[in-house]
C-alpha positions in Angstrom: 123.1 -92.9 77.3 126.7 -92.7 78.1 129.2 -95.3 76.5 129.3 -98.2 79.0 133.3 -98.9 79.4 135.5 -100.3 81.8 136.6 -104.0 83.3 136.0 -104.5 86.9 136.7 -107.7 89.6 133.7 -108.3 91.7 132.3 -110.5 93.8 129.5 -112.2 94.1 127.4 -112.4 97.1 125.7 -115.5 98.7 122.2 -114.1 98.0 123.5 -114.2 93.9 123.7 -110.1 93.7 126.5 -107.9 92.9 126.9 -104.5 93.3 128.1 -102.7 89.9 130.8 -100.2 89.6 130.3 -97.1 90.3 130.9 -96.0 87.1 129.0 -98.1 85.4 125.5 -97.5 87.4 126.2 -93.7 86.2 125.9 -94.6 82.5 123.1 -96.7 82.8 121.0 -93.8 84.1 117.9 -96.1 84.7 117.5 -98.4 87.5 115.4 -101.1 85.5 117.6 -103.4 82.8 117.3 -106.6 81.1 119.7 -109.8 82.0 119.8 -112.4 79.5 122.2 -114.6 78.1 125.1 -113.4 75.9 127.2 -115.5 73.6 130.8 -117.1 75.1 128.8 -117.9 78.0 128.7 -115.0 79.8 125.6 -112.3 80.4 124.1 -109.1 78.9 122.7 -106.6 80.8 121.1 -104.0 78.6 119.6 -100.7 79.2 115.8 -100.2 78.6 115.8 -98.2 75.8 118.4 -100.2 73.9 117.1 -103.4 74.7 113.6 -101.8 73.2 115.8 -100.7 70.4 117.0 -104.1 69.4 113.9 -106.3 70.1 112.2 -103.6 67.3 115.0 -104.6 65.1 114.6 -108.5 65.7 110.6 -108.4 65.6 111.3 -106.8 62.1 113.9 -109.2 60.7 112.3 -112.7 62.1 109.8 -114.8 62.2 108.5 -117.5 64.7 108.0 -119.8 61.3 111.5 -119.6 60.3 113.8 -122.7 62.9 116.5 -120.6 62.6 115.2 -117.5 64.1 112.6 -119.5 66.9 116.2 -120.6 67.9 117.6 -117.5 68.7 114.2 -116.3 70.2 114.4 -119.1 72.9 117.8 -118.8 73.8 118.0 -115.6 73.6 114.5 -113.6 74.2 113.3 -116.1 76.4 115.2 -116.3 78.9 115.7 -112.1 79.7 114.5 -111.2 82.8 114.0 -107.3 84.3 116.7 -106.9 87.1 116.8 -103.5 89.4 119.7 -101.6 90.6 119.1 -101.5 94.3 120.0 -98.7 96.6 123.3 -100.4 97.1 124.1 -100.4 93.5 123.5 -103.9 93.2 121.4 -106.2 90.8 120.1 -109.9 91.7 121.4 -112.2 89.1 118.1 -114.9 89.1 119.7 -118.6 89.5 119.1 -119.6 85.8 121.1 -117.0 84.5 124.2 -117.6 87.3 124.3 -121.5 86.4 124.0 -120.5 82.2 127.0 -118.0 82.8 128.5 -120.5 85.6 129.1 -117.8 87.9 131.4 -118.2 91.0 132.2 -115.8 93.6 134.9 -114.3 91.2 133.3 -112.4 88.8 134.5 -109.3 86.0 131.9 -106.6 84.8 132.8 -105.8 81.5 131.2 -102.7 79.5 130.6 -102.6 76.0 129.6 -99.8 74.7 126.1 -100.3 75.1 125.4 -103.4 76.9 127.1 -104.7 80.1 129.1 -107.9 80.0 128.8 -110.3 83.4 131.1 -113.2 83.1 132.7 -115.5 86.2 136.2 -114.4 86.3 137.8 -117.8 85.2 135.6 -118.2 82.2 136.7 -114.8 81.0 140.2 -115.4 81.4 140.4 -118.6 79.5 137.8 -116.9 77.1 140.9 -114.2 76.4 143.9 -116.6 76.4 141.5 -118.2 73.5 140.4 -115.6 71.9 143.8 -113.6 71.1 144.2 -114.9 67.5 140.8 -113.8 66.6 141.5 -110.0 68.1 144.7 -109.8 66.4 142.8 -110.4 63.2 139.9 -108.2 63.8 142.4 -105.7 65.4 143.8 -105.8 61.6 140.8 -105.5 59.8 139.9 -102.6 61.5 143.3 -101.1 60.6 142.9 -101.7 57.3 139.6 -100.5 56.8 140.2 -97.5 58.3 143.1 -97.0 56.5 141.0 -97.5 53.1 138.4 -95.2 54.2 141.4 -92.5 55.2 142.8 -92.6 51.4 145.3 -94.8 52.7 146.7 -91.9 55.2 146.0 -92.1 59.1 
């Protein structure tokens, strides 16, 4: 799979659809995914195989007789749903999963890497005024361990 990258403003329809980027409908190569819901209150949509990938990993490290992890299973599992890329690039975004990530008509597509971030355009905007201390820091972090890992030369 290609890296999934990008921010884009789109819109969402009356029938709760919208149509990915161009872009990002060529990296996900597959036209089935799974929608659940992300943290900060917005949506991931994951590829097949990755979304496989991870529920291996989750299967491996949990239980269902641990509170911590039946938690994470119901709000995060539970609610995933199999959306397809129609022939008009666009996926249905089933009504649970619009009122969790309170999505309006404004709305950004945000690719991660390997997942695909859906979040209503206001709520990400007040997510990155918020949010700017903590990537500063992490933006840091990063500098520094990569300039431990380099000998201390970048």
């Amino acid at each position: 799979m290609k890296s999934l990258t990008g921010e884009y403003k789109i819109t969402l329809d009356d029938k709760g659809r919208i149509s990915l980027p161009t872009k990002i409908r060529a990296a996900l190569e597959d036209n089935t995914h799974k929608l659940t819901k992300g943290e900060d209150d917005c949506l991931w949509l994951y590829p097949m195989e990755g979304w496989e990938a991870l529920m291996q990993e989750v299967r491996a490290s949990s239980s269902a007789f641990i509170p911590d992890f039946r938690a994470f299973r119901r709000h995060f599992i539970g609610p995933a749903q199999d959306v397809e890329i129609d022939k008009a690039g666009r996926i249905a975004i089933p009504q649970i999963l619009r009122e969790y990530a309170a999505l309006t008509r404004d709305c950004v597509v945000l690719g991660q890497d390997d997942i695909v971030e859906i979040w209503d355009a206001d709520r990400y905007k007040a997510y990155l005024d918020e949010s700017s201390e903590e990537y500063k820091t992490a933006s840091k972090k990063l500098g520094d361990a990569l300039l431990r890992e380099k000998g201390g030369q970048l």
